[in-house]
C-alpha positions, 0 to 999 in steps of 0.5 A: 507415564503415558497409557501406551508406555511398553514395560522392559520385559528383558534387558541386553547386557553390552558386555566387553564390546570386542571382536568376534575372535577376541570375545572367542578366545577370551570364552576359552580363558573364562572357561579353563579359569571357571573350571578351574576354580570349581575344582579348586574349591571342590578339592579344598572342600574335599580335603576338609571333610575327608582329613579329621585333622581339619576338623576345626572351626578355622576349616569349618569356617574355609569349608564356607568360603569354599561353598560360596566362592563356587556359588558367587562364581556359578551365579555369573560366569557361566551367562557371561561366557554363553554372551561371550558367543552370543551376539543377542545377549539378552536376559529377561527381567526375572532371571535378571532379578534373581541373578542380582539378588544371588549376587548381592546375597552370596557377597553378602554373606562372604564380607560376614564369613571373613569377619568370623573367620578374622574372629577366630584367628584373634581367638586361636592367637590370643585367647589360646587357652579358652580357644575350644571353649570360645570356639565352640561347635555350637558358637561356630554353628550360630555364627555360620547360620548368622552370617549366611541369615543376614547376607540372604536378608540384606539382598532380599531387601535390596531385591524387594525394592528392586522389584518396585521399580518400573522400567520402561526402557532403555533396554541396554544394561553396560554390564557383563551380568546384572550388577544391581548399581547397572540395573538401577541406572535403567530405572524409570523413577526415583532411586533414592530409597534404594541408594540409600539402603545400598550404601546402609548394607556396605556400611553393615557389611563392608565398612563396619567388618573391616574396622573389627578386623583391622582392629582385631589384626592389630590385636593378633600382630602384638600376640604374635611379636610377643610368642617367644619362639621364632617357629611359633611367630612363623607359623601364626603369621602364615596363617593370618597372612592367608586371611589377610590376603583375601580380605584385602583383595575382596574387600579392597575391590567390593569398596572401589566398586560400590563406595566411590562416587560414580561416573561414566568413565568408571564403568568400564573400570567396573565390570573389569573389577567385578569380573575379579570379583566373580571369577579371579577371586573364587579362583585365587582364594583356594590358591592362597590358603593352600600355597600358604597354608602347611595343613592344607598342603599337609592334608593334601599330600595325605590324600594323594599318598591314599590313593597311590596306595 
């Protein structure tokens, strides 16, 4: 680098690109559907701490997914909905650092969080007997802190080596938040230590997880076409069926944007799947767990019951 070369101290996120009443209306929509997904995963976190029924490794498990569907959604929509208003949508570096490294943790820890969650179901269905055994508070607790440990650890990394890099301009970062694969493509050095550590991290977290589940899935369907009884099969499947939606939808988008190839026409296609990721997403999963799920629907109508009275 030459002596008089400027380091970026902020970058400015493009954003949608779309007109000032568009941008406008869709603040409003980002906003309901950001509140929204607060008080849903607020209300599911509620119902599983107040109703001792839900007290089981299943809904200690969802009270996770909950916290970190709150926090995933936190770390990014509230910036992309001040750009939404805002023409100069800047972001300094450090911000920009921290909100990457919240990003990749909080995803992290989740695609680990689904496979526990994908660990208990196999347990409950088809080890029913030494299920409290398997399961225990203390098995639960570990696997939790694990999860959450490993996650935080992974993006701490891919932090690390982010922070390594010099980036000397340009200053336009095609995002709606700072994505990390957004970020490196502003890098003015080599970025192939970090693409590498970046495809290890989807193989630990993505790839390997999904494998377990599918098999462990395979597992759960022939217990449960082996239960006798028609209410038995129902009420295993409707269960399994609520975690296999969202599996599929989390780990469905996180592959097509981190594990396909690259190129300029995706990335549009990108921010609109990362905005699933951040906002649709957090949003659906309370839906679906308490749309499908007899307990959460049962424990809800408990509370309301309590406070008529």
């Amino acid at each position: 680098m030459g002596a008089n070369q400027s380091w970026v101290t902020e970058f400015i996120l493009v954003g949608f690109q779309l007109g000032a009443e568009m941008e406008e209306l869709l603040f409003w929509i980002f906003c309901l559907l950001y509140i929204f997904s607060l008080l849903a995963n607020s209300m599911i976190l509620r119902l599983i701490c107040l109703d001792h029924r839900l007290h089981t490794p299943m809904y200690f498990f969802l009270s996770h997914l909950a916290i970190l569907d709150m926090s995933y959604a936190s770390n990014n929509v509230p910036k992309m909905l001040v750009n939404l208003l805002n023409k100069t949508r800047t972001i300094s570096f450090i911000p920009c650092i921290m909100q990457t490294f919240f990003y990749m943790a909080f995803a992290n820890t989740e695609c680990l969080i689904l496979v526990v969650m994908s660990y208990d179901r196999y347990v409950a269905i088809c080890r029913p007997l030494q299920y409290t055994v398997i399961m225990s508070w203390r098995v639960c607790t570990i696997l939790a802190v694990t999860s959450w440990s490993c996650g935080f650890t992974l993006s701490l990394i891919q932090a690390i080596l982010l922070l390594r890099l010099p980036f000397c301009g340009p200053r336009d970062l095609n995002h709606l938040f700072c994505e990390i694969l957004s970020v490196l493509k502003l890098a003015c050095a080599d970025i192939w230590i970090n693409q590498v550590v970046i495809l290890a991290t989807c193989v630990f977290v993505l790839v390997g997880p999904l494998c377990l589940m599918l098999v462990s899935y395979m597992h759960i369907l022939w217990a449960i076409l082996k239960i006798q009884s028609k209410e038995g099969r129902i009420k295993a499947f409707s269960t399994c069926s609520s975690h296999l939606c969202v599996v599929g939808l989390f780990f469905g988008i996180a592959m097509l944007v981190y594990m396909v190839p690259d190129s300029n026409q995706r990335e549009e296609q990108e921010k609109m799947l990362s905005l699933f990721h951040s906002l649709f997403n957090p949003m659906l999963n309370p839906l679906i767990y308490s749309l499908r799920n007899a307990q959460v629907k049962s424990a809800f109508h408990r509370a309301l019951q309590k406070r008529s009275m």
